[in-house]
C-alpha positions in Angstrom: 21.3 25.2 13.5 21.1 25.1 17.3 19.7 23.0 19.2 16.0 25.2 19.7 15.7 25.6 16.2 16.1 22.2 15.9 13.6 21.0 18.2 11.1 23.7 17.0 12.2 22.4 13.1 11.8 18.9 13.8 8.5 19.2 16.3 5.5 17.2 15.5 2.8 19.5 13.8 -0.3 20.6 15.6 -4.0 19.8 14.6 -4.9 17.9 11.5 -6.5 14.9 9.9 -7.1 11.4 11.2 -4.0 10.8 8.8 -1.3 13.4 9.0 2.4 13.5 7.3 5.1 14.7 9.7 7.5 14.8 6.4 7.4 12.4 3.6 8.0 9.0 5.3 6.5 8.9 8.6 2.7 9.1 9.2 0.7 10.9 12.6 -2.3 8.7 13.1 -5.0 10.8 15.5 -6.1 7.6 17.1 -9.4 7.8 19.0 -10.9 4.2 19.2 -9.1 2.0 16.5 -7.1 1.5 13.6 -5.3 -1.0 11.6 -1.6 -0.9 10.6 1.5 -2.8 8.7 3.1 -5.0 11.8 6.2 -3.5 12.6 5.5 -0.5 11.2 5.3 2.0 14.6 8.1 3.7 15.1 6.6 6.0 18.5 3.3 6.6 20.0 2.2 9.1 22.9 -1.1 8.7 24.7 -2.4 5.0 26.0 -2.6 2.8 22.7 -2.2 -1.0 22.7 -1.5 -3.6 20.0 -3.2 -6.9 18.8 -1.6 -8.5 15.9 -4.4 -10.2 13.8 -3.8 -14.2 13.1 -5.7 -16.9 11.8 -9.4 -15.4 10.2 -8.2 -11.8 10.5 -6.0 -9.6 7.7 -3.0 -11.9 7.6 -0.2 -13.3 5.9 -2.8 -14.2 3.4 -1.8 -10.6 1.9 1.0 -12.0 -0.4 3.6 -10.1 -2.3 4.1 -12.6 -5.5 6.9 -10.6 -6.6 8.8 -11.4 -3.0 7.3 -13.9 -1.6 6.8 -12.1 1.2 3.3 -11.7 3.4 2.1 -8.9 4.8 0.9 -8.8 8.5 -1.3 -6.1 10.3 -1.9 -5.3 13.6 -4.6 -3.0 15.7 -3.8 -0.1 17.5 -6.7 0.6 19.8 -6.9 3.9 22.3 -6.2 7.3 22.5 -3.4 8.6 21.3 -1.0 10.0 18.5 0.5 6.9 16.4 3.5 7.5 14.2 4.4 4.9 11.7 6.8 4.6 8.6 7.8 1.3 6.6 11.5 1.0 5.4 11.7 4.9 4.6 9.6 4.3 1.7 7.2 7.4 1.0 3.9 8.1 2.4 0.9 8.5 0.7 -2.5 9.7 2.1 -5.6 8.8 0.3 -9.3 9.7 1.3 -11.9 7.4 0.1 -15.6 9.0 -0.6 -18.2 6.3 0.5 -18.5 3.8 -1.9 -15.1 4.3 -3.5 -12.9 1.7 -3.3 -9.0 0.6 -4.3 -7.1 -2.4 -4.4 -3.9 -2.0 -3.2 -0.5 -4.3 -2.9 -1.0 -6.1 0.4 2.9 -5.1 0.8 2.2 -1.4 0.7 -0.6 -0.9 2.6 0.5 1.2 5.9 -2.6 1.8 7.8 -6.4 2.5 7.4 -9.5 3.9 9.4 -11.7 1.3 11.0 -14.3 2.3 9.2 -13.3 1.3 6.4 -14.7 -1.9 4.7 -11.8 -4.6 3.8 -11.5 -7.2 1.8 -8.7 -9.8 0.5 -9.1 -10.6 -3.4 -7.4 -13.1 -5.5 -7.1 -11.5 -9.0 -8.7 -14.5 -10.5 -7.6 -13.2 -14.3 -3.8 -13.5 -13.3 -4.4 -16.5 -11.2 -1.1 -18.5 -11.8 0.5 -16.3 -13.3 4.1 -14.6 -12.0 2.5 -11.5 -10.9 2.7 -9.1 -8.1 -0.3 -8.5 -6.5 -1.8 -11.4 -7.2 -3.4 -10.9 -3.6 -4.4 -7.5 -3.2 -6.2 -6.2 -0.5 -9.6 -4.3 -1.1 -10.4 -1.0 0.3 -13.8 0.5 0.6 -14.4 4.3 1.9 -15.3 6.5 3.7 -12.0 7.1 6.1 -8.6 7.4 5.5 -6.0 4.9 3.9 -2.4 5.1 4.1 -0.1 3.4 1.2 3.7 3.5 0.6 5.9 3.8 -2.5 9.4 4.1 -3.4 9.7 7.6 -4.5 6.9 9.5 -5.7 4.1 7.6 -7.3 2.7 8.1 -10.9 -1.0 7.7 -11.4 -1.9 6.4 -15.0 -5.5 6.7 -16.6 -6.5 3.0 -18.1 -6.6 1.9 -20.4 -2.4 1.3 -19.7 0.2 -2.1 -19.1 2.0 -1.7 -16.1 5.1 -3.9 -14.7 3.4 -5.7 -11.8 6.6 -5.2 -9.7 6.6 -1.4 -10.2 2.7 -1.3 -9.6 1.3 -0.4 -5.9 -2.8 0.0 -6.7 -5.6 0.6 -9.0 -9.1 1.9 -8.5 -11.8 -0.4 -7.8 -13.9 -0.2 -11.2 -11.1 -1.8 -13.1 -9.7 -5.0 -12.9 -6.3 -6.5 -14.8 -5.3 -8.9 -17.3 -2.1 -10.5 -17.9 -0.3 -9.4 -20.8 2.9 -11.4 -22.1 5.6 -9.9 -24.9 6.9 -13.4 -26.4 9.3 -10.9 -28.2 10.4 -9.1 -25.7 10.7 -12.1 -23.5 13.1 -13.3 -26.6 15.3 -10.1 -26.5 16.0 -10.0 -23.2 16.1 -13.1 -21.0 13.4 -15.1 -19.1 14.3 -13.0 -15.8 13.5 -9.7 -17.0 10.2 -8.5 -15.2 9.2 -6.7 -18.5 8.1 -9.7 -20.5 5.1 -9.9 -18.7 2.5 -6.9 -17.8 -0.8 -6.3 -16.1 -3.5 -5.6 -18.7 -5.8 -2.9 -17.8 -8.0 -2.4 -20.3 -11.5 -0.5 -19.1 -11.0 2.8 -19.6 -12.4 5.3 -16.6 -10.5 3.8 -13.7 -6.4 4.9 -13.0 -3.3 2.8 -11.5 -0.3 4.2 -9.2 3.1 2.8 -10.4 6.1 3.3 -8.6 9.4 4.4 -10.1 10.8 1.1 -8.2 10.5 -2.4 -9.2 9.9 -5.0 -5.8 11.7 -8.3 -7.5 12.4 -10.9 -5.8 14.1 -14.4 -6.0 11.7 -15.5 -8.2 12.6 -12.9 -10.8 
């Protein structure tokens, strides 16, 4: 193509959401006021938009990925402005909570979210100690916009339903997991293998996003 077509093909899209994909791994954030985001996530802005990381008493490093070991900082974007963010080339997904819903979400795939919306870091006391990712999930409450990332296109599972806790990115907020461990599984092959222990969702009614990817890490 030449080089017109390529601009025109490649152009940012007019109008939208709040939360707008340009393609499948990079996000348009409308900002007008504030919102949070994954440090190190913006990859451009336009328009006069500034950046506070949050520390100590904010959303921190307290977001753990148990899998990895790995925290998960954010940072406000405050101002006017068109915000354009992506994480690793991992794939975007754009959720709109209702008032009153909520979802708990991998503090290591959370990409952005709407001020308004109500926050929360959780400690899933019923894997507490347990090798699990996720342990510390962050809690999402509508209304606005959240923004979460996968490898590859997610699967959403209706409980109840085991899932691999390094393959699993979030769950609704009227459900909460168990652990789950296969002794003979565990036997067959090998203490390192991710499978031998699950999250245990039980209560039927809620659903859970997996991700054709498993985050391990040293630990695993």
């Amino acid at each position: 193509m030449d080089l017109d077509e390529f601009k025109t093909r490649n152009a940012p899209k007019e109008g939208g959401d709040v939360f707008q994909l340009e393609n499948s791994k990079l996000l348009d954030v409308n900002v007008d006021g504030t919102v949070m985001a994954k440090a190190g996530a913006m990859v451009a802005y336009e328009g006069d938009i500034s950046f506070e990381q949050k520390s100590s008493g904010g959303l921190t490093g307290m977001i753990k990925k148990k899998a990895t070991g790995e925290g998960s900082t954010m940072m406000k974007a405050s101002g006017n402005g068109q915000l354009y963010l992506a994480d690793d080339g991992k794939n975007v997904q754009i959720i709109e909570l209702d008032p009153g819903e909520e979802i708990s979400v991998n503090g290591n795939d959370v990409l952005a979210f709407e001020e308004r919306v109500g926050w929360d870091i959780k400690t899933i006391s019923s894997i507490s100690g347990a090798s699990a990712g996720g342990m510390f999930n962050l809690f999402l409450e509508g209304p606005g916009f959240v923004a979460i990332t996968t490898h590859g296109d997610p699967l959403l599972l209706e409980t109840p339903v085991r899932t691999d806790p390094a393959a699993t990115v979030a769950w609704s907020g009227n459900v909460s997991p168990g652990s789950h461990r296969d002794v003979n599984l565990k036997s067959f092959i090998g203490k390192s293998s991710g499978e031998t222990f699950q999250l245990d969702f039980t209560q039927p009614g809620g659903w859970v996003i997996v991700q054709p990817y498993e985050e391990v890490g040293p630990e695993q």
